[in-house]
C-alpha positions as CSV (number, residue, x, y, z in Angstrom):
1,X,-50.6,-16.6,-30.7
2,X,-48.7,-19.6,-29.1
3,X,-47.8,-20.2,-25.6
4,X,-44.2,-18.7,-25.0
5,X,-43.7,-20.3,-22.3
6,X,-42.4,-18.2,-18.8
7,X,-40.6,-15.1,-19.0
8,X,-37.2,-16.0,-17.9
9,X,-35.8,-12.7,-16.0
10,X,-32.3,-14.6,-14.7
11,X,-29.8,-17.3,-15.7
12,X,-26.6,-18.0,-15.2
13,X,-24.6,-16.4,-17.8
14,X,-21.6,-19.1,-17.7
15,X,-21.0,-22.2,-16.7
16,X,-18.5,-20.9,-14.3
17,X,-21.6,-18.9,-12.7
18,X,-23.7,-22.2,-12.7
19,X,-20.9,-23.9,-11.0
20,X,-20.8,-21.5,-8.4
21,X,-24.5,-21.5,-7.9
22,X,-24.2,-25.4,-7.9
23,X,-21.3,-25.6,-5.7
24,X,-21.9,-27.7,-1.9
25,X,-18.6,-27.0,-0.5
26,X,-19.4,-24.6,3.0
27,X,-16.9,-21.8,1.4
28,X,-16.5,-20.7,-2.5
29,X,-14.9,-17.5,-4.0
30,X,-16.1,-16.9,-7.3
31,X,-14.6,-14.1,-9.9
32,X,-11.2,-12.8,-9.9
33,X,-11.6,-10.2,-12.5
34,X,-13.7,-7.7,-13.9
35,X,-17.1,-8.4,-15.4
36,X,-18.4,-11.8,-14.7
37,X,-21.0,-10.9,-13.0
38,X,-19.8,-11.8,-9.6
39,X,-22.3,-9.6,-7.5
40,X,-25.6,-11.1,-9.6
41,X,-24.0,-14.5,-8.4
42,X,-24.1,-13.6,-4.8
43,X,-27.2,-12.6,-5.1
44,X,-28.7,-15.6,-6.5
45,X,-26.8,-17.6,-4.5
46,X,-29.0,-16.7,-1.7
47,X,-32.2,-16.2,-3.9
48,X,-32.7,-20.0,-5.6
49,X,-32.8,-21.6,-2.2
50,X,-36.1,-18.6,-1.2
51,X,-39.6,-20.8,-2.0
52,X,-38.0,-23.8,-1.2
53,X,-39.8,-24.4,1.9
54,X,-37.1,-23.3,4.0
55,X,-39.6,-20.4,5.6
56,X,-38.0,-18.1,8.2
57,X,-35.0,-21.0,8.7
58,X,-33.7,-19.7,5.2
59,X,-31.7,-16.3,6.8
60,X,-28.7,-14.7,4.8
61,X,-26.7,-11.3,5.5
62,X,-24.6,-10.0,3.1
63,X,-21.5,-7.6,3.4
64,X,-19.8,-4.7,2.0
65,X,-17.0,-2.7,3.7
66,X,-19.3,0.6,3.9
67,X,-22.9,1.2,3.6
68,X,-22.3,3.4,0.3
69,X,-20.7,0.1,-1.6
70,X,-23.6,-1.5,-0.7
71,X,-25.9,0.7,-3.2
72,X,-25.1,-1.8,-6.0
73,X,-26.2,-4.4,-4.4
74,X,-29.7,-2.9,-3.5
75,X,-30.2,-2.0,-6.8
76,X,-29.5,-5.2,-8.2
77,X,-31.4,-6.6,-5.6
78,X,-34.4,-4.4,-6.6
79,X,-34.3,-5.0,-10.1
80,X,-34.4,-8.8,-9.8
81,X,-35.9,-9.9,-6.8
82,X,-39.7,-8.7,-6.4
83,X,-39.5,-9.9,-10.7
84,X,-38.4,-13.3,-9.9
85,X,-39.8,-14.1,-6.2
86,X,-43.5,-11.4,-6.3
87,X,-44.2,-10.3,-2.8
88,X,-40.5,-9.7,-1.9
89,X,-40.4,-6.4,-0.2
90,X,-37.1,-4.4,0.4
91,X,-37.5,-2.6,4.1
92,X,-35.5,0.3,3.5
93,X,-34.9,1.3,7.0
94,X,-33.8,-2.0,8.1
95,X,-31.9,-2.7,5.0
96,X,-33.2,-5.5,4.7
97,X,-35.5,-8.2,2.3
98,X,-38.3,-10.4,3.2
99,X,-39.9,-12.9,1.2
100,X,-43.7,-14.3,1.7
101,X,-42.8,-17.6,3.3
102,X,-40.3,-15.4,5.7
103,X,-36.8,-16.1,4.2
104,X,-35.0,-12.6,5.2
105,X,-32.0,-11.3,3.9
106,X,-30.0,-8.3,5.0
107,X,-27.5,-6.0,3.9
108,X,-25.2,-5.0,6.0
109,X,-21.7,-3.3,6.5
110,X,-18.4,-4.5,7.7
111,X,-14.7,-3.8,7.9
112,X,-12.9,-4.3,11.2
113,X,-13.2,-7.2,13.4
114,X,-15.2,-5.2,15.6
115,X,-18.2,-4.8,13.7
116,X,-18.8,-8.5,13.5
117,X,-19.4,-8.1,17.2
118,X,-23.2,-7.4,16.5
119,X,-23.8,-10.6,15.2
120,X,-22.8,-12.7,18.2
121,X,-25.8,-15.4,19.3
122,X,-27.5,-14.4,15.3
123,X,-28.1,-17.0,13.2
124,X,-27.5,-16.7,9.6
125,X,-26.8,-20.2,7.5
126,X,-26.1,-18.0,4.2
127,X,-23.2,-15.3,4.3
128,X,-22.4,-13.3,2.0
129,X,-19.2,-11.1,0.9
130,X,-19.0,-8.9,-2.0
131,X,-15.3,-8.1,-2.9
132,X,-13.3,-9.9,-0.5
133,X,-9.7,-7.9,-0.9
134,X,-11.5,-4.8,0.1
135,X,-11.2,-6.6,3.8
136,X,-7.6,-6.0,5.4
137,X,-8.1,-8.4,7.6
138,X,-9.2,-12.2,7.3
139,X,-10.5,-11.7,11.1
140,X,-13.7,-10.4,10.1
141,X,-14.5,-13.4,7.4
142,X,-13.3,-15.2,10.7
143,X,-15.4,-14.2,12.7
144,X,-18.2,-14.7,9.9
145,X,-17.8,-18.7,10.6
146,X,-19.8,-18.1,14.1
147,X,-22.4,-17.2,12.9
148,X,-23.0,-19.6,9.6
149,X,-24.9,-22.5,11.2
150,X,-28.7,-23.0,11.5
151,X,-30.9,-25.1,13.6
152,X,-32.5,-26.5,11.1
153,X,-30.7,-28.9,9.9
154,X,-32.0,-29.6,6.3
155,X,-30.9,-26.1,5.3
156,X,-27.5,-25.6,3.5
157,X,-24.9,-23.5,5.5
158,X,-23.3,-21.4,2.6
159,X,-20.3,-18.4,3.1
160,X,-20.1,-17.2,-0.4
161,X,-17.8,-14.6,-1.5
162,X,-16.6,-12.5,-4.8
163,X,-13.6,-10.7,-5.3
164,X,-10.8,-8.9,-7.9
165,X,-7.4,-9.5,-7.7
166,X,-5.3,-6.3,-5.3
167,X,-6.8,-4.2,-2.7
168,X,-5.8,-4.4,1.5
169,X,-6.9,-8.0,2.1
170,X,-5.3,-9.5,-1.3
171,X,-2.3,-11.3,0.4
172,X,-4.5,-12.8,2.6
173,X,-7.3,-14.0,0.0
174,X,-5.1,-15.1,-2.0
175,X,-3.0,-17.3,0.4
176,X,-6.9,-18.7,1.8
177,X,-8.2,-19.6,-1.2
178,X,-6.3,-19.3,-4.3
179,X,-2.3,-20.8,-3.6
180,X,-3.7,-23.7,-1.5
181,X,-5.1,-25.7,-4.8
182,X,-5.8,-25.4,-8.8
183,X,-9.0,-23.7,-9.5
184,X,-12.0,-25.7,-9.2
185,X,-9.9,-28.1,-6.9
186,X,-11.3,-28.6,-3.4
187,X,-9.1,-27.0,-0.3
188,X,-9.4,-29.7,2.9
189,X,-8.8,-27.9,6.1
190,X,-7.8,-29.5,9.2
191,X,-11.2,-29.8,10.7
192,X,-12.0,-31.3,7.1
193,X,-14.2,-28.6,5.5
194,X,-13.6,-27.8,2.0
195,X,-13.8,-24.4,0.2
196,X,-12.7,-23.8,-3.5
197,X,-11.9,-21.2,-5.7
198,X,-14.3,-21.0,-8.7
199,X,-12.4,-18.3,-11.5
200,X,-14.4,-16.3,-13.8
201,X,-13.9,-13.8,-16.3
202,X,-15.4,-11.4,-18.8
203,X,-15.2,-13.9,-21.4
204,X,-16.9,-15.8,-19.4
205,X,-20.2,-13.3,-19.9
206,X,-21.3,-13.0,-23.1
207,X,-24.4,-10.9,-22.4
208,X,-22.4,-8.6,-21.3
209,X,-19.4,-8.8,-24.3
210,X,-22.9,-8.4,-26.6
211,X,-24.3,-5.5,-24.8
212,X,-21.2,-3.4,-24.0
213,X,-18.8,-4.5,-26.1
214,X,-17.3,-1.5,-25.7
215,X,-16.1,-2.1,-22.3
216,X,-14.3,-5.0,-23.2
217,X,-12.2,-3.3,-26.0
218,X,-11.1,-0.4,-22.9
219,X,-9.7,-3.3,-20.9
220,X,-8.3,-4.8,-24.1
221,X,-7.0,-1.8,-24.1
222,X,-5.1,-1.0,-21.0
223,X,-1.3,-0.3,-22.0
224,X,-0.6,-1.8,-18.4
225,X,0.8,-5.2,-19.1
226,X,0.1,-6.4,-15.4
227,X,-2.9,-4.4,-14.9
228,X,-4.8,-5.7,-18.2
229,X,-3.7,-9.6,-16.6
230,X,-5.2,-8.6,-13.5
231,X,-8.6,-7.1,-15.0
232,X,-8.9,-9.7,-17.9
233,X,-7.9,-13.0,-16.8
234,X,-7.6,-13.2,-12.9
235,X,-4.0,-12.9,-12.3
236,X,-3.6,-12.8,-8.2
237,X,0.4,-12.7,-8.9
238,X,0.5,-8.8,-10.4
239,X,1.8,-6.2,-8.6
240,X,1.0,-3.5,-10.8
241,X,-1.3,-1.0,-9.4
242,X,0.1,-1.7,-6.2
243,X,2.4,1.5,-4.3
244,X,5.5,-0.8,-5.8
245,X,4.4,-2.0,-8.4
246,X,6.0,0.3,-11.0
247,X,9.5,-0.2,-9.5
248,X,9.7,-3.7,-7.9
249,X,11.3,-6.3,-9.5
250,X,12.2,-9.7,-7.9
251,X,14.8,-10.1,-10.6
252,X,16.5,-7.0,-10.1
253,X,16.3,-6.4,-6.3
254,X,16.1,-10.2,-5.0
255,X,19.6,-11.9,-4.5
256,X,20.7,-15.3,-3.2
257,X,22.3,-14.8,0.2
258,X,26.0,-14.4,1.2
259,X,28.3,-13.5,4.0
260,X,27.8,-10.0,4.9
261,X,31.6,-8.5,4.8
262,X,33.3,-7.4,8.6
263,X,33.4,-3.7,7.2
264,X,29.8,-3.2,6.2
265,X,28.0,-1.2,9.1
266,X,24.9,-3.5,10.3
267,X,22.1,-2.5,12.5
268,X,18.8,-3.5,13.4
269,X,15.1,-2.0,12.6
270,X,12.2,-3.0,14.2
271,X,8.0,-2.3,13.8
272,X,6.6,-3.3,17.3
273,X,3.3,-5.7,16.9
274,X,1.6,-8.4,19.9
275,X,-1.8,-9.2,18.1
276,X,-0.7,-8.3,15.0
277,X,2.8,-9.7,13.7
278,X,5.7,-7.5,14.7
279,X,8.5,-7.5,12.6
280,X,12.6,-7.1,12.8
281,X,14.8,-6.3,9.8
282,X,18.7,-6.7,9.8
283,X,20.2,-4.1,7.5
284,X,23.9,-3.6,6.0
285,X,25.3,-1.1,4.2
286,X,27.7,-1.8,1.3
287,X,31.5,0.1,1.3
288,X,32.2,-0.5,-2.1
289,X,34.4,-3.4,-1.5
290,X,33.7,-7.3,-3.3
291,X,31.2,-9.2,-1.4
292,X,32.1,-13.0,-0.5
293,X,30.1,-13.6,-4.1
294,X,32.1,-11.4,-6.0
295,X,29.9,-8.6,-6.5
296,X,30.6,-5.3,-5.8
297,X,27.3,-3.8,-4.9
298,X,27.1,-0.1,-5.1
299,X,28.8,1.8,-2.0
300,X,25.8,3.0,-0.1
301,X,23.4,0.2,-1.3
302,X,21.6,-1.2,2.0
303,X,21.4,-5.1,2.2
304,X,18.5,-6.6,3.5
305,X,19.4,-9.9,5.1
306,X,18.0,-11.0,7.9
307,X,14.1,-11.2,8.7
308,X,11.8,-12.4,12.0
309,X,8.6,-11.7,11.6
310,X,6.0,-12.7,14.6
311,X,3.2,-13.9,13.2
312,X,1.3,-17.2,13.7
313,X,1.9,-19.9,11.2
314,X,-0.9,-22.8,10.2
315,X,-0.2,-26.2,10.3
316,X,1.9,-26.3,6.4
317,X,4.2,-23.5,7.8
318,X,2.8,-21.0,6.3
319,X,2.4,-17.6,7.9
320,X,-1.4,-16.7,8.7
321,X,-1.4,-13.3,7.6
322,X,-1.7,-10.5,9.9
323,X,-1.8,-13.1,12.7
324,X,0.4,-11.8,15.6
325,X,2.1,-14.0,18.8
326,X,1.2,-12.3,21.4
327,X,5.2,-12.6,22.8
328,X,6.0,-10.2,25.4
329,X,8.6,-7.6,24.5
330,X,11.4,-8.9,26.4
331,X,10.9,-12.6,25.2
332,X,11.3,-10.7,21.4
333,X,14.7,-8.6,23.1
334,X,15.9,-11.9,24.2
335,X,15.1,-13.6,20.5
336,X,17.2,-10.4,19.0
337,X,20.0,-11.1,21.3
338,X,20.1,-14.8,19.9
339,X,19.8,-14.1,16.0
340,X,22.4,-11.7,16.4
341,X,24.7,-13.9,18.6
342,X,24.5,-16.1,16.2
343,X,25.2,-13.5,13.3
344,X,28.1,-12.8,15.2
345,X,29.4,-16.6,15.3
346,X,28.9,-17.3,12.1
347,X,30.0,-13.6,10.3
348,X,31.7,-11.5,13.0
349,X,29.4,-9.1,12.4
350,X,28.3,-6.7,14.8
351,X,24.8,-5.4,14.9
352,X,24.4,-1.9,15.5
353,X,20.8,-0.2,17.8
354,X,18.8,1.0,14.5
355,X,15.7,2.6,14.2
356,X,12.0,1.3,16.2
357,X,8.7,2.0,15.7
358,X,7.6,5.2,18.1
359,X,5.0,3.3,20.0
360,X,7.4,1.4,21.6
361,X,8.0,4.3,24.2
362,X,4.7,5.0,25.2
363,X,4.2,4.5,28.6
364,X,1.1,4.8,31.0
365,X,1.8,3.4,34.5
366,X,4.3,0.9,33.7
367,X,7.8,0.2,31.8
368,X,7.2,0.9,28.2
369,X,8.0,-1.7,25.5
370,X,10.8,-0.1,24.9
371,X,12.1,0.0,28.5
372,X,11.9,-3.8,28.9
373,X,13.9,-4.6,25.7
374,X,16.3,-2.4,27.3
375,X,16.4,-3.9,30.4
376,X,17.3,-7.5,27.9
377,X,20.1,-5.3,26.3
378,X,18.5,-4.1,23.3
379,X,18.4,-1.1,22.5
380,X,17.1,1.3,19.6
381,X,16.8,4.8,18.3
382,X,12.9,6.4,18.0
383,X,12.2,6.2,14.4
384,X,11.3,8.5,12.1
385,X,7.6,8.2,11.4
386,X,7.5,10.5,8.3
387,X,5.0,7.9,5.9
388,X,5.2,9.6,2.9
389,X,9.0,10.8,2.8
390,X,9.9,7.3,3.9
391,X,8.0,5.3,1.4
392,X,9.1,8.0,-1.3
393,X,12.9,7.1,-0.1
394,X,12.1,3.5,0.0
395,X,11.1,3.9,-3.6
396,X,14.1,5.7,-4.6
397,X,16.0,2.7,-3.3
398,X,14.3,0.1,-5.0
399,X,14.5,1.8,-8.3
400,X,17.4,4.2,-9.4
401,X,17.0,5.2,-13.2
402,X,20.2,4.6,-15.0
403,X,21.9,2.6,-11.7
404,X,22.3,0.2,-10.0
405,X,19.2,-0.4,-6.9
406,X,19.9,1.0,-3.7
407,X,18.1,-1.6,-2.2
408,X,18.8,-5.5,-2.4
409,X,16.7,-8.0,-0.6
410,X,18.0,-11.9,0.5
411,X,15.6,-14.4,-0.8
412,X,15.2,-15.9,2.9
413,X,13.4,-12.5,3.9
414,X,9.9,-14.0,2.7
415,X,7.6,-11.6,4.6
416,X,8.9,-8.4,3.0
417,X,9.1,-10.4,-0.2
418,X,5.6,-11.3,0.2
419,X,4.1,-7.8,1.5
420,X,5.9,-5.7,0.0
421,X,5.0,-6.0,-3.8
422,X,1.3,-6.2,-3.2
423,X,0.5,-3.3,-1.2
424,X,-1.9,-1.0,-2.3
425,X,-1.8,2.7,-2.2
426,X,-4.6,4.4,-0.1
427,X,-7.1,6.0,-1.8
428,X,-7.3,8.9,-0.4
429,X,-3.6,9.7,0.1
430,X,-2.1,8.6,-3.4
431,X,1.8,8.9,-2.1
432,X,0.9,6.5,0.9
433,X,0.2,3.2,1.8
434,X,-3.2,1.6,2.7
435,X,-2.5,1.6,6.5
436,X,-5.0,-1.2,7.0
437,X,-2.9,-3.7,4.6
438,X,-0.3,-5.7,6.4
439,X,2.9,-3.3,6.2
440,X,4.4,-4.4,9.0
441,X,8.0,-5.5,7.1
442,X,7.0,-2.5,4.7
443,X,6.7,-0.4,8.1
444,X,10.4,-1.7,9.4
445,X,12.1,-1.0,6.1
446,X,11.0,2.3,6.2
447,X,12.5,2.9,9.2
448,X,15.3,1.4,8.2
449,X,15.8,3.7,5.2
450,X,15.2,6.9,7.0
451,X,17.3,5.8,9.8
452,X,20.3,5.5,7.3
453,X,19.4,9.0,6.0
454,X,19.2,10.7,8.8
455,X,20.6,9.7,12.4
456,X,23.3,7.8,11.8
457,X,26.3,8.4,14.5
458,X,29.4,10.9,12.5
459,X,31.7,7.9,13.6
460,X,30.0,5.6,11.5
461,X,27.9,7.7,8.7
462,X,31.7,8.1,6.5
463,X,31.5,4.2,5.9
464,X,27.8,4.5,4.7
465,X,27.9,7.0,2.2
């Protein structure tokens, strides 16, 4: 018999998967949808730079959010690795790999900012993330930058990274890697490092398509219009699957701002935040009469139209989500007190106390939050913290079958427009929110709605029904 040459026991199965392999830029995402492979791509990300004479130098870590997502990745790992580099041994109590000439990689968990704490002073020149969005927070890819660097400096400092479309840290992948540029174009940050978004797709893997074919005909097959965008083609702008998803709709509930009438009771919500972003709401509440645009919104409809959210913005003006400013509680009373002076020059309109997160009234051996906006001359009402009536209420708002919405949003309030349509529901508790997403305009509304519902003063409650 003839010479058939090497078994060959991995290659890229695209050329969106050899571009990502290829790729020099410090940061890449890769994936976007279901089936491209993405987690074999991490993998060998880290794998075809093992032999290379890189020895001990060549150290990579790679994350999941929980130690029992990371089982996919160790059999992967198993199946390929000690087939393609012989001598590779997986330590199971270490969770951990090591290769003959020393290159080492680990597996390793991580959610909250707090567990990158255990890396400080480590070394590790490849990083790894598998399924980005499952992060709520962008602090912990953050904090991933420290320890990307080597001493060595012939070898490659790589933070690589897969993901799908939805999930708690969506809003904040997408704004970091997908708005910024086209696909495939290179993202220039300030300091001048580049990342890029690299998409893939199922189509994209044809030995799976052959193999399974199968499973592309059920996601051919999903009846959800958003949902089968989202798992077939990448599409970061659905909100289906999300906890609003199914009653949302910019065109319905978004409208171009106006002057809110003299009659229409106004008041004030507020979710408290210093290191994350809090967030004020201004609320109205339709009588039935013509707005100054000549629609009559529905007696009882609330009006959304006025929005500061605290949270830190980059150098394009964008918010950095989930990024807080630290202000003190009376400098936000006395930034209240100026918005709504100016409401009052501009409308006449006279902003009511409305409802506040609870928090802001816990005290320990000082003046609470609370007290101190007081003491600036604003004041609020303890909200009701009831999740899952609210966000039902909230929905009921949004979308009334047969009517008109309850709800109606101005354009200029960008936060909750943001937020709002992407967050996920939690996994465990179906009729709630994913607490670890950024709700804090979600968290607001909510109070807002209840407070409507429920502790309105008799004086005012006949012009709000």
């Amino acid at each position: 018999m003839g010479d058939a040459g090497p078994k060959v026991i991995w290659q890229p199965n695209s050329r969106p998967q050899a571009l990502f392999l290829s790729c020099p830029f410090p940061e890449v995402l890769f994936g976007g949808a279901r089936g491209p492979g993405k987690t074999d791509s991490l993998l060998m990300s880290y794998l075809q730079h093992v032999g290379q004479g890189l020895g001990a130098d060549w150290k990579g870590i790679i994350f999941r959010q929980t130690y029992k997502q990371l089982e996919e990745i160790i059999a992967k790992s198993r199946r390929f690795f000690p087939a393609i580099i012989p001598g590779a041994q997986f330590r199971q109590g270490a969770m951990e790999w090591a290769f003959p000439e020393g290159e080492t990689l680990k597996l390793r968990h991580a959610r909250r900012p707090a567990d990158m704490e255990n890396y400080q002073g480590h070394e590790y020149p490849f990083v790894g993330f598998d399924e980005l969005c499952n992060l709520p927070s962008q602090d912990v890819y953050e904090k991933a930058k420290g320890f990307c660097r080597s001493a060595n400096p012939k070898v490659p400092k790589l933070i690589r990274c897969t993901a799908n479309p939805l999930g708690p840290g969506h809003l904040w992948v997408k704004r970091y890697f997908v708005d910024p540029a086209q696909p495939l174009t290179p993202i220039v940050s300030e300091s001048g490092e580049k990342r890029v978004f690299i998409p893939a797709t199922i189509y994209d893997n044809r030995h799976l398509v052959e193999a399974d074919p199968d499973y592309l005909r059920r996601l051919e097959s999903i009846t959800d219009d958003s949902l089968r965008a989202a798992w077939l083609h990448g599409d970061w702008d659905v909100v289906s699957g999300s906890f609003f998803g199914d009653v949302w709709s910019h065109g319905r509930n978004v409208v171009q701002p106006f002057p809110i009438p003299k009659s229409w009771y106004c008041y004030r919500s507020f979710d408290w935040g210093s290191s994350h972003p809090f967030c004020v709401l201004w609320l109205a509440v339709a009588d039935g009469t013509a707005a100054p645009n000549g629609v009559v919104y529905p007696r009882g409809a609330l009006v959304l139209f006025g929005e500061w959210y605290g949270a830190k913005k980059n150098s394009n003006g964008e918010t950095i989500p989930n990024e807080g400013l630290r202000m003190g509680s009376r400098q936000v009373a006395k930034g209240i007190r100026e918005r709504e002076a100016k409401m009052k020059a501009a409308m006449g309109l006279s902003i009511h106390p409305g409802p506040a997160d609870p928090a802001i009234y816990a005290s320990t051996d000082g003046p609470s939050v609370a007290d101190n906006m007081a003491a600036e001359g604003v004041s609020w009402v303890k909200a009701d913290n009831a999740r899952v009536t609210g966000w039902q209420q909230l929905r009921e708002r949004i979308w009334q079958e047969g009517e008109e919405p309850g709800l109606y949003v101005f354009s200029t309030c960008r936060e909750l427009i943001r937020t709002l349509p992407a967050a996920p529901r939690d996994e465990n508790i179906p009729d709630d929110i994913d607490t670890e997403f950024e709700d804090h305009a979600l968290d607001a509304l909510r109070y807002g709605v209840m407070f409507r519902k429920r502790t309105v003063t008799s004086v005012s409650y006949s012009a709000m029904r």
